[in-house]
N, CA and C of each residue as an Amber inpcrd file, in Angstrom:
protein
   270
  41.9820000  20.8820000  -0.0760000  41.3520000  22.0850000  -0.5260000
  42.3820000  23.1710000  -0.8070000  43.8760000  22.8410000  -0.1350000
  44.3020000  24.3220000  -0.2010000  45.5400000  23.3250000   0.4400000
  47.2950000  24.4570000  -0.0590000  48.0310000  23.6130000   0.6280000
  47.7580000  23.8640000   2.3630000  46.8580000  24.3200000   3.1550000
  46.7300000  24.1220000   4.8310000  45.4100000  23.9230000   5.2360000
  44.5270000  23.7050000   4.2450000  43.3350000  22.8470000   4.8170000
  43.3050000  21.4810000   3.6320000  42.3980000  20.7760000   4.4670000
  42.7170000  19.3560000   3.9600000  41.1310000  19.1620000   4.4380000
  40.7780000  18.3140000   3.6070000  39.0840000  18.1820000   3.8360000
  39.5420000  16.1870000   3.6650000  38.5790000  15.9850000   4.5950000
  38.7560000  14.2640000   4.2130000  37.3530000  13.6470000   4.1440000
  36.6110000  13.2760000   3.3390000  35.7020000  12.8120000   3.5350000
  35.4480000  11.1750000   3.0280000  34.3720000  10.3380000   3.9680000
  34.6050000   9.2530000   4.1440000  33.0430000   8.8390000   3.4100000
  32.8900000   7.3230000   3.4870000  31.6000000   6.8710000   3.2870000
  31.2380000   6.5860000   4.9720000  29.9020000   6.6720000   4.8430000
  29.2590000   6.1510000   6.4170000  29.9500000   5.4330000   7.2090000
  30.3070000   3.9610000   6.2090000  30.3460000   2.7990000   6.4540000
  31.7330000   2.7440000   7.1680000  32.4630000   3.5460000   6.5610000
  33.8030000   3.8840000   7.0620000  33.7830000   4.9220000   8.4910000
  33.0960000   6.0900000   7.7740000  32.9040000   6.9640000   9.2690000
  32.4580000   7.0450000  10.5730000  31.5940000   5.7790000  10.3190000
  30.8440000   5.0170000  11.5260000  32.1290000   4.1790000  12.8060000
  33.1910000   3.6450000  11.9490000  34.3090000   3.2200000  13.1050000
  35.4050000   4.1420000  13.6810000  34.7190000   5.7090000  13.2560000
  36.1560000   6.5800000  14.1850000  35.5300000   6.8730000  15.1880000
  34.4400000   6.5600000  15.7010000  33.9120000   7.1310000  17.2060000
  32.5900000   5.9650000  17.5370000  32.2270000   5.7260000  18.5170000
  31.7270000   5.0450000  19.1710000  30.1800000   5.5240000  18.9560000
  30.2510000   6.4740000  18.8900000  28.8370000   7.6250000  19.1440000
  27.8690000   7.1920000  17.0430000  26.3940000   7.5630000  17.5360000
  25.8340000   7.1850000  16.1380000  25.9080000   8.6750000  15.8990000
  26.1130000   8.5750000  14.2680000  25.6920000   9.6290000  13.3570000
  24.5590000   9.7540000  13.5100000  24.2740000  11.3400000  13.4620000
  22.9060000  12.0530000  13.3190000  22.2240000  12.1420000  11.6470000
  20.8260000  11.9730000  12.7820000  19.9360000  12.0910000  11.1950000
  20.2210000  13.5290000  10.8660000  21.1290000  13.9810000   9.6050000
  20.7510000  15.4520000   9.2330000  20.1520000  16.0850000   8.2640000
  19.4100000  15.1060000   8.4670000  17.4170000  15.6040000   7.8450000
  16.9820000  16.0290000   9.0860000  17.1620000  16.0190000   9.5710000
  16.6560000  16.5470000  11.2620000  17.3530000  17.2970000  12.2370000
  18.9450000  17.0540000  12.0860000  19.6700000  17.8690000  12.9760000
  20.5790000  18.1780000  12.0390000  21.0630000  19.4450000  12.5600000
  22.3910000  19.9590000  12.0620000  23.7340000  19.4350000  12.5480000
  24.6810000  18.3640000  11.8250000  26.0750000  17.9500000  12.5010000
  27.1590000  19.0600000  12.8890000  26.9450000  19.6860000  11.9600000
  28.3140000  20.5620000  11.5440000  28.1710000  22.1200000  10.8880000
  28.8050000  22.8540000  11.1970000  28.2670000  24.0890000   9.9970000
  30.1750000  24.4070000  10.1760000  30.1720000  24.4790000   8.6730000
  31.7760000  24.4290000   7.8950000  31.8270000  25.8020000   7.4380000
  32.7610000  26.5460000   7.5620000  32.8920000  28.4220000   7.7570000
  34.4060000  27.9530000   6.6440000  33.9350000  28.5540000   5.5940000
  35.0270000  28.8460000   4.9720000  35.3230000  29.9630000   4.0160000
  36.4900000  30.5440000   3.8430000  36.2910000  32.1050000   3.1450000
  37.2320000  31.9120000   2.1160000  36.2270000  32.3160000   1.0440000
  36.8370000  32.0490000  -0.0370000  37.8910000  33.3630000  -0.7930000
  38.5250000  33.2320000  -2.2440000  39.0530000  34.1310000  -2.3730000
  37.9250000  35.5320000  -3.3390000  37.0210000  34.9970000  -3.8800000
  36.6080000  35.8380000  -4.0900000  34.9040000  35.0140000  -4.6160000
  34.1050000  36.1270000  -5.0810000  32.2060000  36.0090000  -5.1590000
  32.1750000  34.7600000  -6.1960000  33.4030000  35.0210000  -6.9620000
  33.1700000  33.6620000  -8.2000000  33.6970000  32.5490000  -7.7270000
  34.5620000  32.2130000  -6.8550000  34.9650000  31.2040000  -5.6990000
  33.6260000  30.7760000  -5.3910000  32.8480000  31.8810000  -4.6820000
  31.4710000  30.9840000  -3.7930000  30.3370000  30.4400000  -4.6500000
  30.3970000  31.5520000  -5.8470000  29.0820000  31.0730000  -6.9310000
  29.6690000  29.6070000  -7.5330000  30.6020000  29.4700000  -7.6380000
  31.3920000  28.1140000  -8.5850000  30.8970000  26.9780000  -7.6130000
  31.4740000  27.0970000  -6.0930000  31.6590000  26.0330000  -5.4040000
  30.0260000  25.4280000  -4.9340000  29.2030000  26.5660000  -4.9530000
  27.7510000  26.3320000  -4.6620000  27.0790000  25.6100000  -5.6050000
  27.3670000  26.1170000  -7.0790000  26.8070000  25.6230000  -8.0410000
  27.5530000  24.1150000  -8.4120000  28.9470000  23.9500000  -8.0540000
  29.4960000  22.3790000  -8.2500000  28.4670000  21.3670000  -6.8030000
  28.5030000  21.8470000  -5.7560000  27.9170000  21.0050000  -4.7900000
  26.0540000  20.9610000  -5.3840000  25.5420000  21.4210000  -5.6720000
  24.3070000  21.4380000  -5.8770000  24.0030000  20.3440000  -7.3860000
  25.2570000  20.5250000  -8.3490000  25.3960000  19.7310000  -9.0710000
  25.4540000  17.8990000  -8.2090000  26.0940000  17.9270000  -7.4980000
  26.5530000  16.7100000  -7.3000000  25.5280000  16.1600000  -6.2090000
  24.1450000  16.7290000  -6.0300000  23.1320000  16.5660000  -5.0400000
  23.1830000  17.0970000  -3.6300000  23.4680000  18.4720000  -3.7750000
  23.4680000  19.2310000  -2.7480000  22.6500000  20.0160000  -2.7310000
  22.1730000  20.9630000  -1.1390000  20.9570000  21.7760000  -2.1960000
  21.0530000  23.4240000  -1.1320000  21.2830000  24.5720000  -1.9950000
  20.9220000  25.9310000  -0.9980000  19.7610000  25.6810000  -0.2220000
  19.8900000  26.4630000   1.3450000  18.4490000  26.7180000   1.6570000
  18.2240000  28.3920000   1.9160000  19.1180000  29.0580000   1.2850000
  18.8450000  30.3720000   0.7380000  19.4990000  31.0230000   0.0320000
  19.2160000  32.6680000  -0.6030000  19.9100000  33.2610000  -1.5950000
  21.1780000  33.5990000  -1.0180000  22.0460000  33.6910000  -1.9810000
  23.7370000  34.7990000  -1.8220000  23.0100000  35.8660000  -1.0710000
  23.8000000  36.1010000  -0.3520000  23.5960000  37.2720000   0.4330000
  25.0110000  38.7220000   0.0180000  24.4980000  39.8400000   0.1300000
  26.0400000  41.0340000  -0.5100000  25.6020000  42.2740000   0.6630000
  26.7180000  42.2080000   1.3640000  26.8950000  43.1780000   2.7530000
  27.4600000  44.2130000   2.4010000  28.0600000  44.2090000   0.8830000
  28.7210000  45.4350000   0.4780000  30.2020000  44.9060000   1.1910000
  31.0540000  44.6050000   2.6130000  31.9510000  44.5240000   2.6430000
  32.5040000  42.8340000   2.7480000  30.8930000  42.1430000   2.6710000
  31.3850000  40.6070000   2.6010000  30.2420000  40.0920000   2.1470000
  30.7990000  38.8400000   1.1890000  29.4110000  38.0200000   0.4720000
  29.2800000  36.7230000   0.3120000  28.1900000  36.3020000   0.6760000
  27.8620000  35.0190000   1.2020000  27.2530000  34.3650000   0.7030000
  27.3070000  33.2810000   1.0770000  26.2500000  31.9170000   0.0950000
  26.2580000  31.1560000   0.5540000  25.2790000  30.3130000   0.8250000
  25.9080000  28.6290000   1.7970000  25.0260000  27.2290000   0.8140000
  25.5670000  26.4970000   1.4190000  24.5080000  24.7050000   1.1820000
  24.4710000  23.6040000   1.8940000  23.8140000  22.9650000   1.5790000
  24.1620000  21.4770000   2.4020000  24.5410000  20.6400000   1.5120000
  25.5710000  19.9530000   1.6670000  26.2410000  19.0300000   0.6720000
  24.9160000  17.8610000   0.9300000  25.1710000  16.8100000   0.0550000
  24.6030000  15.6710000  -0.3350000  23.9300000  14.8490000   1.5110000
  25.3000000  14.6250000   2.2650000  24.9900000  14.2250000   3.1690000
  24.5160000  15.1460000   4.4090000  23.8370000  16.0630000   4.1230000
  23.0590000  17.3200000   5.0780000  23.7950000  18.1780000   5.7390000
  25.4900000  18.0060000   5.5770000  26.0480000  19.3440000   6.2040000
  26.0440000  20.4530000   5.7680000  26.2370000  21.7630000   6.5760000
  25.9990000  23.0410000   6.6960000  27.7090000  23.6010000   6.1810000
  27.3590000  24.3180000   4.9650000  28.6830000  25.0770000   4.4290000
  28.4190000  26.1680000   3.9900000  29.3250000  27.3900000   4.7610000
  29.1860000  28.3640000   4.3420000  30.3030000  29.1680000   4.2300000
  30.1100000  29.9390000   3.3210000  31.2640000  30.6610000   2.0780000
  31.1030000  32.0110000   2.1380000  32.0420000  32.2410000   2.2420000
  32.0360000  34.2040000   2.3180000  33.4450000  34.6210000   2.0990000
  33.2080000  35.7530000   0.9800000  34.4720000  36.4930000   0.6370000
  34.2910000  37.9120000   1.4400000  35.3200000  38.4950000   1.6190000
  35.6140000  39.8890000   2.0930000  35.9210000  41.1450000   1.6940000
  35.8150000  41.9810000   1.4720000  36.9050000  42.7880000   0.7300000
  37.3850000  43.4220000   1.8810000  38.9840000  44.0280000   1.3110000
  40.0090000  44.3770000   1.8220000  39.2770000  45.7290000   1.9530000
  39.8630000  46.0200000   3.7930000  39.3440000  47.6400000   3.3880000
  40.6070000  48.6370000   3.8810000  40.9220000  49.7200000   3.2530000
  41.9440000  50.6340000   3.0920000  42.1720000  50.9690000   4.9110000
């Protein structure tokens, strides 16, 4: 994602032999919620609208705090991602 984060994602079939433990249904539970801050509002509108493309889906609107703005989704396989830029304040 960036040269100091690194995202790795696997198929089931694969992700199923790094731990002993079963994957959760996340149609039903939440695994994960992924906090990431982007560089700016067109960063979060882009990345929302590419995951939703690829069968992901919002379960609400952008949100604008005036000093930070937000948006989230669940990618394809039901995790929780959410995106927020900041602005710099003097």
């Amino acid at each position: 994602m960036s040269d100091t984060i690194h995202l790795m994602l696997s198929e089931e079939s694969v992700f199923i032999t790094f731990s002993p433990r079963a994957v959760c249904d996340t149609s039903n539970y939440l695994e994960v919620l992924n906090c990431l801050k982007c560089s700016s509002r067109v960063e979060i509108d882009d990345l929302v609208r590419k995951a939703v493309a690829v069968g992901g889906c919002t379960v609400e609107e952008a949100e604008d705090h005036g000093f930070m703005y937000q948006h989230s989704f669940l990618d394809p396989d039901g995790h929780a991602w959410n995106l927020f830029h900041t602005t710099e304040t003097p």
